[in-house]
C-alpha positions in Angstrom: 22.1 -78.5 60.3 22.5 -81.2 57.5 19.2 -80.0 55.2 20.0 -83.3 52.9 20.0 -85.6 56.1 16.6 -83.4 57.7 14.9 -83.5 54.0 15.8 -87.6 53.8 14.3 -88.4 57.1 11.4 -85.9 56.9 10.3 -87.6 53.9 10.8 -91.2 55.6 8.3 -90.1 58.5 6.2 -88.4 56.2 5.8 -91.8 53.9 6.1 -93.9 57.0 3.2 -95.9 58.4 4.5 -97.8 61.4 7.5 -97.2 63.5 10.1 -95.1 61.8 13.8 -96.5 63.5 16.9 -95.4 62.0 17.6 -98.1 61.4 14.9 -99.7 59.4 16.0 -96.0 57.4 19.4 -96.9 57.4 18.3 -100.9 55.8 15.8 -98.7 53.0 18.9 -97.3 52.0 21.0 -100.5 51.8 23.7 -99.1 54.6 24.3 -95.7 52.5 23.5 -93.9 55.9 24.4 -95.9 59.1 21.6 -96.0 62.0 24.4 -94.2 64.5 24.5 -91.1 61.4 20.6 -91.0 62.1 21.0 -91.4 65.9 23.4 -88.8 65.9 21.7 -86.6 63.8 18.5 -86.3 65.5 20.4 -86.2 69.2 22.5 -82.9 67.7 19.7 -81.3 65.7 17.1 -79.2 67.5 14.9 -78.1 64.8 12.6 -75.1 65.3 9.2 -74.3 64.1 10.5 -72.6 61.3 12.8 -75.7 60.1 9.7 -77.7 60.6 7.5 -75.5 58.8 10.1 -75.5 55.7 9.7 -79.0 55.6 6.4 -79.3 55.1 5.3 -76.1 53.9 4.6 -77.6 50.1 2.9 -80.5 51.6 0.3 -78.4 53.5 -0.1 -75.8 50.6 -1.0 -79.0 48.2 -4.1 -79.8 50.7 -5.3 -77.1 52.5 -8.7 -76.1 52.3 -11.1 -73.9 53.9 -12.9 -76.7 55.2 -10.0 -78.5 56.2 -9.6 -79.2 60.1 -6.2 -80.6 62.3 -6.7 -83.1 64.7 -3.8 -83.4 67.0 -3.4 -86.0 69.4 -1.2 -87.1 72.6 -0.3 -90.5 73.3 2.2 -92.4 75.9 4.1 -95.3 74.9 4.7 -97.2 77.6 8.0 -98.1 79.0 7.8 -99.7 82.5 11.1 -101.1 82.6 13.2 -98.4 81.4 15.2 -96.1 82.9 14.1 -92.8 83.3 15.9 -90.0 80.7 15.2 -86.8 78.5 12.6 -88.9 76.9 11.2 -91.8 79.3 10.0 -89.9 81.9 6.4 -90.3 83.9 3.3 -88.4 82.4 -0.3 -88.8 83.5 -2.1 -91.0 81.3 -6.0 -89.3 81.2 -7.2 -92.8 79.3 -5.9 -95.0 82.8 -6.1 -92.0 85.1 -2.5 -92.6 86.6 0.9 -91.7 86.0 3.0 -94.1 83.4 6.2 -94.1 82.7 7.2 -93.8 79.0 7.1 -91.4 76.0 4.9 -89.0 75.6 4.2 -88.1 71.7 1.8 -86.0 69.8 0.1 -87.4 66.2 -1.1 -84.6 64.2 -3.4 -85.4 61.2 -4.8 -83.0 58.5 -8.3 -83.5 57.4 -10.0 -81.8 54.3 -13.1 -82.1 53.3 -15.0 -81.0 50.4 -18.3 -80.6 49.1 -18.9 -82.3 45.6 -21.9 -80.7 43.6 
């Protein structure tokens, strides 16, 4: 596994809030990493939990809390028109009550709260 190229684009998804291409990645770092290097990357790696988890261990550490709760979330982007793959494949969508054809993804999102006195 390349830990430079995992730490690089864990960080980009991490600071990311919209899509996160490789290669919008590739234009943040003015060509220093092609899009295909990314593409590539990501099709060869298959990171575990514990990979995951040493990515971002320090970042949970930093904000957990007792009081702190995940919410974790599964959405389908739609893809009508492409053909099905690994990824675009049909899933039953509970908010249309059908099957749609797309990509299924999962949003996580850690929320602390605390009491001030």
């Amino acid at each position: 596994m390349n830990k430079p190229l995992l730490d690089l684009y864990s960080d980009y998804l991490l600071s990311s809030f919209e899509q996160t291409p490789a290669t919008r990645l590739s234009r943040l770092l003015h060509g220093a990493i092609s899009h295909d290097a990314i593409t590539r990357f990501l099709s060869e790696t298959c990171p575990t939990s514990k990979d995951v988890w040493g990515v971002v261990k320090r970042y949970v550490r930093e904000v957990e809390s007792p009081a702190g709760i995940m919410v974790i979330d599964d959405s389908i982007e739609e893809k009508p028109y492409t053909d099905e793959n690994d990824i675009v494949c049909w899933h039953y969508d509970h908010a249309h009550g059908r099957q749609t054809k797309g990509i299924n993804f999962m949003t996580a999102l850690y929320v602390s709260v605390t009491s001030h006195r």
